[in-house]
C-alpha positions in Angstrom: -11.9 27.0 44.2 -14.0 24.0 45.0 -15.9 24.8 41.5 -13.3 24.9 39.6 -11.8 21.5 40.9 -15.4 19.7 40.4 -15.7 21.2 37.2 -12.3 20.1 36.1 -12.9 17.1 37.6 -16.1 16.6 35.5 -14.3 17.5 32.2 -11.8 14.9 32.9 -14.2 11.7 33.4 -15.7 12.8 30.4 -12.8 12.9 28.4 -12.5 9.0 30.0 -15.4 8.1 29.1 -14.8 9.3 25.2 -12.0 7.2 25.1 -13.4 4.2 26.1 -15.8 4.2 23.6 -15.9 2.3 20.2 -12.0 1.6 20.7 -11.3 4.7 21.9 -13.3 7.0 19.3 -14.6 7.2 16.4 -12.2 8.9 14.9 -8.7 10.6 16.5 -8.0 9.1 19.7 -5.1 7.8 20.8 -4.4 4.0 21.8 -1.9 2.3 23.7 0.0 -0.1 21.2 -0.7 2.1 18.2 -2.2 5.4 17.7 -5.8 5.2 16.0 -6.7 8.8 14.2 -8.8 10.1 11.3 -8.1 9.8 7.9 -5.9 12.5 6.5 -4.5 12.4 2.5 -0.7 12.2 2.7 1.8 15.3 2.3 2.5 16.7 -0.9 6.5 16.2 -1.5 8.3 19.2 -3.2 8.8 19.9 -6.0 12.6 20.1 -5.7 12.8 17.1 -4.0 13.1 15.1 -7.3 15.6 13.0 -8.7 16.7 15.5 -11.4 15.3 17.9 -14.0 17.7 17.9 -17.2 17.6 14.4 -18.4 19.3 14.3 -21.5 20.7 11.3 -22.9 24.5 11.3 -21.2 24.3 15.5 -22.0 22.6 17.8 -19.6 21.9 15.1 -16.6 22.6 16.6 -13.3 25.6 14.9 -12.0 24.0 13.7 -9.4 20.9 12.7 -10.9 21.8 9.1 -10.9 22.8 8.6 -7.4 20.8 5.5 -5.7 18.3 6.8 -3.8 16.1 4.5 -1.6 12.8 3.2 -2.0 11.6 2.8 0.9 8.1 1.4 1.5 6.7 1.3 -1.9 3.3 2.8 -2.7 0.6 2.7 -5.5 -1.0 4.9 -7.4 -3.9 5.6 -9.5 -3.6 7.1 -12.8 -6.4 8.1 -14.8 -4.3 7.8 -17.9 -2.5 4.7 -16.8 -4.2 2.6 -14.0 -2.7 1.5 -10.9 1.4 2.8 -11.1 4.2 1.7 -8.6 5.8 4.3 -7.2 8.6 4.6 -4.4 8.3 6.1 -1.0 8.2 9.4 -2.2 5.4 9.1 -4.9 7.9 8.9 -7.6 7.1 6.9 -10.8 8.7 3.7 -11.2 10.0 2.3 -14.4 10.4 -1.0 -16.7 12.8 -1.2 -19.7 11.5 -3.8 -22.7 15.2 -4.5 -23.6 16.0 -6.2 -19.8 14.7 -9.3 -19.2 12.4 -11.0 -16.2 13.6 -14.3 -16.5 16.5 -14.5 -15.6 16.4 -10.9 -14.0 18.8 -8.4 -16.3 19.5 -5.0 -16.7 20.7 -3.8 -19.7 20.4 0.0 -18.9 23.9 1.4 -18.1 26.7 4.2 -17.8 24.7 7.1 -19.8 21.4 5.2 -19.7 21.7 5.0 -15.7 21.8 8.9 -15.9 19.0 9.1 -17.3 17.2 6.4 -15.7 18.8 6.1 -12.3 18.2 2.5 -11.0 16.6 2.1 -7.7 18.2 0.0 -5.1 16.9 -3.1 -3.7 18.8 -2.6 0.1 15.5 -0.6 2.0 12.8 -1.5 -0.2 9.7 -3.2 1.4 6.0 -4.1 -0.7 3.6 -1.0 -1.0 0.4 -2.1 1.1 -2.3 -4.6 -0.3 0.3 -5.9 -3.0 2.4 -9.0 -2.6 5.5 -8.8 -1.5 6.7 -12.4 -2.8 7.3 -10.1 -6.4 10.0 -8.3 -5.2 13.4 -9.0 -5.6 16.9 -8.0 -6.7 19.1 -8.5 -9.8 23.0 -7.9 -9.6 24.2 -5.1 -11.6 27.5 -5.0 -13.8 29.1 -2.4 -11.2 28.1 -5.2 -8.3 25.2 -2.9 -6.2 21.7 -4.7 -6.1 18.7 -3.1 -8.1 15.4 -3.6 -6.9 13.1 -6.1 -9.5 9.4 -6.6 -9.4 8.2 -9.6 -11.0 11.4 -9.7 -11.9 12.0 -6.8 -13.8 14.3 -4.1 -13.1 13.1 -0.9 -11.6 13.7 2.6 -12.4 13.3 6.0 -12.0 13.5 8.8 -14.4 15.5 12.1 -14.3 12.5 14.3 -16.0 9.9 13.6 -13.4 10.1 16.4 -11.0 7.5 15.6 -8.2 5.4 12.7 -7.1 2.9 12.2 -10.0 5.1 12.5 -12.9 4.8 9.8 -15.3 7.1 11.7 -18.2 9.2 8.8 -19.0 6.2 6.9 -20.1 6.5 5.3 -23.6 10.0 7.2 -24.2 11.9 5.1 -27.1 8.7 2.6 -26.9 10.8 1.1 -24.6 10.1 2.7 -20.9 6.8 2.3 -19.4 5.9 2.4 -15.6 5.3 -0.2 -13.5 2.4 -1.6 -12.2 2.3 -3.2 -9.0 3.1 -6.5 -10.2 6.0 -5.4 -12.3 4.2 -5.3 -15.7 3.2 -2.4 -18.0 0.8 -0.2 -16.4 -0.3 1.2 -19.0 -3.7 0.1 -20.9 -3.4 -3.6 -22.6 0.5 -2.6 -23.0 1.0 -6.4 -21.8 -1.8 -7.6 -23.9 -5.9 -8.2 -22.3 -5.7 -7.1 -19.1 -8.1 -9.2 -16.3 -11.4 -7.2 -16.2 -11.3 -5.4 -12.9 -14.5 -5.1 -10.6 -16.4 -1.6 -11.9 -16.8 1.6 -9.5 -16.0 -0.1 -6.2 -15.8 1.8 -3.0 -12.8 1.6 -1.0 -14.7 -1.1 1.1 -18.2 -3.0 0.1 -19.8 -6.0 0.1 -19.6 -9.6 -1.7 -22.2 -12.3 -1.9 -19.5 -15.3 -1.7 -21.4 -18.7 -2.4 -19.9 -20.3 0.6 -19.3 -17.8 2.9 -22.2 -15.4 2.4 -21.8 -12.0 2.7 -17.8 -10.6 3.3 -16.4 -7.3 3.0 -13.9 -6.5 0.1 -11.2 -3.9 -1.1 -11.6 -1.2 -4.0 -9.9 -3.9 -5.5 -12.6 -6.6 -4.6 -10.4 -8.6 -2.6 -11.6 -10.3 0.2 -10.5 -8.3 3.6 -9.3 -10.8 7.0 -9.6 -10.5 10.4 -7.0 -11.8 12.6 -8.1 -13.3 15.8 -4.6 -13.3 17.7 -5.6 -9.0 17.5 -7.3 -7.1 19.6 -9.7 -4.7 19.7 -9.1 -2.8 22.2 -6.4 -1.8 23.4 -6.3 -1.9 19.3 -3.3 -3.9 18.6 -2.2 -6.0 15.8 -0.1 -9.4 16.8 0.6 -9.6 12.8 3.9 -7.9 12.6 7.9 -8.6 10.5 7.4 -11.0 8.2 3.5 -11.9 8.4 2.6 -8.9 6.5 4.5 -10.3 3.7 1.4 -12.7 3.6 -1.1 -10.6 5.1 -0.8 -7.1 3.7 -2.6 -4.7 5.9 -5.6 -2.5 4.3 -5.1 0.9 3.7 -6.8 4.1 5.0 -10.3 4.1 3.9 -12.6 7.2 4.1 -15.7 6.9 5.9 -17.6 8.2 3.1 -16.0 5.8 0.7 -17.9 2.7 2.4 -21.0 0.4 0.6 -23.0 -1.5 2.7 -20.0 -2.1 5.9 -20.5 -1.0 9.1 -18.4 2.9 10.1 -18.7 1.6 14.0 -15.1 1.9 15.3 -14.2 3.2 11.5 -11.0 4.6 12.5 -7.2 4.4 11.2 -4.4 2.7 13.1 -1.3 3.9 13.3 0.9 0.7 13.7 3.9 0.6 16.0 6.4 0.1 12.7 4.8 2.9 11.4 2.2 1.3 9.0 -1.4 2.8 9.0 -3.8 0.5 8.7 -7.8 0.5 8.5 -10.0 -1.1 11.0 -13.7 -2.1 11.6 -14.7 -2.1 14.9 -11.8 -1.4 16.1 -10.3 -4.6 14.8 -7.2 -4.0 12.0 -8.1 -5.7 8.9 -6.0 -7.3 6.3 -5.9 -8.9 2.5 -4.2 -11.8 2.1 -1.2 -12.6 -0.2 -2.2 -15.9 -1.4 -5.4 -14.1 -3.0 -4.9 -13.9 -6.8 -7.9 -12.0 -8.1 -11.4 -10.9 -6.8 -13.5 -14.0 -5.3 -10.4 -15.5 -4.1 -11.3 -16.8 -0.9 -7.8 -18.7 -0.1 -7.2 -16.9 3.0 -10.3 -18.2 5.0 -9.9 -20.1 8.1 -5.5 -20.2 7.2 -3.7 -21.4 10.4 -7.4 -21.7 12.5 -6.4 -17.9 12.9 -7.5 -15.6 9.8 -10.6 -15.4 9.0 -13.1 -13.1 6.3 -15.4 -10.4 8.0 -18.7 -9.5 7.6 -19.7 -6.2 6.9 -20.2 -5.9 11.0 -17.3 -6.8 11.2 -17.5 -10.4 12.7 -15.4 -13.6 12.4 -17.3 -15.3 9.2 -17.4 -18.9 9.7 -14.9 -18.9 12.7 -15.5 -21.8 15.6 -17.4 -20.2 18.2 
């Protein structure tokens, strides 16, 4: 008896001691304030769970095909065909129509059109992560509900994508396109040149800035922020409601997607409001809003609070 209790006993300061380490793990442990665990690809949706399979112009639509359905937190995704594509919750394409306008907001997509293309509603829908959030809006309809805009375009979904990944409303009437994250065409040059984006980046790597020396970047190469009001461990963010409309937090990353950063306390977070978020060292990194384009540094010492990281994962340029 006295065996098995030391022996038990032995297993369970060992399991302690595990936790305690590198935030907890290095990847799958749980935290208080936020659960940190590896990095898994998210669910395949159904195929029947899509927003209707006929389609036809005011014909064959399903009756309830047009039927608001919410966004929910918005995501983005990469096409090879078409670049970076919004999507909704759900992984379903969203759309733009070239006879609505931006500015003022307008959509001019309705009765049988709205069968087809059944508008999405502004009400639940929050920014996907790492875009900025200050593009959404909403536009009042004819019937009175409020449709979701980005950039200020209307948004869209249509009845002949089945599943997440379906982009067959692209170029339909050369008229529909789907969205990028900013609300323009995603497809190639549709809106004219398109800003040369950084070549073959991994999901995090390194930039030599000329001021701040080496700082870690997105896939994107934006410039990634620490916030010091966090903590490591236990991991917690103090960025929360309305702050990650500024501060968007940086997706999962996969460890073996990583250039010249440091993997110590390489694990994801899973947020309290359900967010998951990556983190170096333990501590949850972010982008920041107010960064247009790759070498933007604009976020750098913001409030005496948010600072860039090193690829160890320190303050860079913070007061000791």
């Amino acid at each position: 008896m006295n065996t098995w209790r030391n022996a038990s006993l032995a297993v369970t300061a060992a399991a302690l001691l595990t936790l305690t380490t590198a935030c907890g793990q290095e990847n799958g442990t749980s935290s208080p304030n936020g659960q940190a665990v590896g990095n898994a690809a998210p669910a395949q949706q159904p195929a029947g769970s899509g927003y209707g399979s006929d389609g036809g112009y005011g014909t064959d639509t399903e009756a309830d095909a047009s039927a608001p359905k919410p966004a929910g937190r918005l995501a983005v995704w990469d096409s090879k065909e078409l670049g970076k594509v919004l999507t909704d919750s759900a992984g379903f394409t969203l759309y733009r129509f070239d006879k609505d306008t931006a500015d003022p907001p307008k959509s001019n997509c309705e009765d049988d059109c709205a069968k087809v293309w059944p508008v999405v509603p502004a009400g639940d829908a929050t920014a996907a992560a790492g875009t900025d959030a200050a593009l959404l809006g909403e536009v009042t309809r004819a019937d009175g509900t409020e449709q979701l805009t980005v950039g200020g375009w209307p948004m869209y979904r249509y009845a002949k994508d089945a599943g997440p990944g379906d982009a067959n409303g692209q170029g339909v009437g050369d008229t529909w396109f789907a969205s990028a994250p900013d609300g323009k065409k995603a497809a190639v040059n549709a809106d004219g040149p398109a800003a040369a984006e950084p070549a073959d980046l991994a999901g995090l790597s390194v930039r030599k800035d000329p001021k701040l020396g080496d700082i870690v970047v997105d896939k994107r190469g934006m410039t990634v922020y620490r916030f010091k009001k966090d903590s490591a461990w236990p991991m917690k963010s103090a960025c929360t409601g309305d702050c990650l409309k500024k501060w968007p937090v940086v997706s999962p990353v996969e460890k073996n997607d990583v250039d010249g950063v440091t993997t110590k306390g390489f694990t994801t977070f899973d947020r309290p409001d359900g967010i998951k978020q990556q983190s170096l060292d333990c501590w949850p990194i972010y982008t920041f809003s107010g960064d247009a384009e790759p070498g933007d540094t604009n976020g750098q010492g913001f409030g005496g609070t948010w600072y860039a990281v090193s690829p160890e994962a320190k303050l860079v340029g913070a007061p000791k």
